[in-house]
C-alpha positions as CSV (number, residue, x, y, z in Angstrom):
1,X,-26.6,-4.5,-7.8
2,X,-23.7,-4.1,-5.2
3,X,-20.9,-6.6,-5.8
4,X,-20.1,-8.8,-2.6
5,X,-16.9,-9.0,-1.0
6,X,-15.1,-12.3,-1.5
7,X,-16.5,-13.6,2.3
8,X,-20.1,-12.8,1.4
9,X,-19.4,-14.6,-2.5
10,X,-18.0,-17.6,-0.9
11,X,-20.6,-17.9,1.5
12,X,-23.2,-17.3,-0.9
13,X,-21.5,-20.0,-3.8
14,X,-20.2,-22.6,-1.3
15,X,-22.4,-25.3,-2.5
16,X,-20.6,-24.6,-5.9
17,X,-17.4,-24.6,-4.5
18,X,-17.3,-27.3,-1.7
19,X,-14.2,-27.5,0.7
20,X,-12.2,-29.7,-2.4
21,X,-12.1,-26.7,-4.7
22,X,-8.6,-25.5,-5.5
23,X,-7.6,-22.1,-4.1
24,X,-7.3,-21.5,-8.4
25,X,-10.6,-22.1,-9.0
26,X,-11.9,-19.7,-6.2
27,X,-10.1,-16.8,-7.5
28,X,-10.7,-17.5,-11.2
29,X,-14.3,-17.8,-10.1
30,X,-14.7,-14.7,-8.2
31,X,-12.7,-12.5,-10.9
32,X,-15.4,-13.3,-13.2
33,X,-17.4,-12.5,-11.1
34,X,-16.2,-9.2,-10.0
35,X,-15.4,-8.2,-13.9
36,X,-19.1,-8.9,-14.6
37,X,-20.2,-6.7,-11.7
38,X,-18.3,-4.3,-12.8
39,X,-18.7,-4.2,-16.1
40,X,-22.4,-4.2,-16.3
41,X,-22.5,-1.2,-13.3
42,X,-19.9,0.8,-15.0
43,X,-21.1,4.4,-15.2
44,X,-23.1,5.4,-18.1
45,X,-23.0,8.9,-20.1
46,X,-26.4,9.6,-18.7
47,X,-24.5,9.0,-15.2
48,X,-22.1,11.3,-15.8
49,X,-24.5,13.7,-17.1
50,X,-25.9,13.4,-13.8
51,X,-22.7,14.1,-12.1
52,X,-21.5,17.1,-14.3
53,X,-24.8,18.5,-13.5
54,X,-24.5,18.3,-9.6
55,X,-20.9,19.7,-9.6
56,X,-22.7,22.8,-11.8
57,X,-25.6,23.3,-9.4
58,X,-22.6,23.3,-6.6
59,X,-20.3,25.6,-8.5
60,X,-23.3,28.2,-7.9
61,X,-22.6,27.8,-4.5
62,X,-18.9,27.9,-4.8
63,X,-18.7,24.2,-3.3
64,X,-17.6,22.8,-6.5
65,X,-14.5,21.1,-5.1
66,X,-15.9,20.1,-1.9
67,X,-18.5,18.4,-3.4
68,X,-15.8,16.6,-5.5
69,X,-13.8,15.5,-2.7
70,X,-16.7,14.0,-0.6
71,X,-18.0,12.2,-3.4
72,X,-14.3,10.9,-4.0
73,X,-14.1,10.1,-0.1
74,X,-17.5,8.0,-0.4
75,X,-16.6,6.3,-2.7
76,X,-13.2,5.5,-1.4
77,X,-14.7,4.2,1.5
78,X,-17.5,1.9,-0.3
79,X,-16.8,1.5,-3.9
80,X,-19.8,-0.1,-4.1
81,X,-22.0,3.2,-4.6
82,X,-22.4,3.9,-7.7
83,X,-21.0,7.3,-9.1
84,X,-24.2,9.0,-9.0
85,X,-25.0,7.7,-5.8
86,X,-21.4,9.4,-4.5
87,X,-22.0,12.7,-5.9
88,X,-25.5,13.1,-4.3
89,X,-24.2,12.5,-1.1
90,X,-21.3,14.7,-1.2
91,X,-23.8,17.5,-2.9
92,X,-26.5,16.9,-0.2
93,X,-23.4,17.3,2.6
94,X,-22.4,20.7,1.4
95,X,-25.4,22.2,-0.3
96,X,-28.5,22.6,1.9
């Protein structure tokens, strides 16, 4: 599940939270929100299994690192990938 961004939560919870809601109540709202997201899609040991395992199969290559970075710079740019999702892409950029 990819977390939305604040916009896209309000829009999608404005019913619950008509114009009268305190600014409080929005942010205490959304952290929960955002906690829960991350919480349940934090990265698992079979995840980083995953990972470890792509960084291997690149190291045969001797694109360990740059496989690394990209996957860092992916998910810099949308933390909503998940880890594994970021590590694919940075192997399938350097490894073909």
């Amino acid at each position: 599940m990819k977390i939305l961004s604040a916009h896209q939560w309000m829009e999608k919870n404005k019913e619950q939270f008509p114009n009268g809601s305190t600014v409080s109540e929005l942010v205490e709202a959304y952290a929960q929100y955002y906690y829960e997201c991350k919480t349940e899609n934090a990265p698992t040991p079979k995840d980083y299994e995953h990972v470890t395992l792509l960084l291997k199969e690149a190291n045969k290559y001797g694109l360990e690192f740059e496989v690394d970075q990209s996957a860092k710079k992916y998910l810099s740019i949308d933390p909503q990938l998940s880890l594994v999702e970021a590590y694919t892409y940075g192997y399938k950029e350097w490894v073909k």
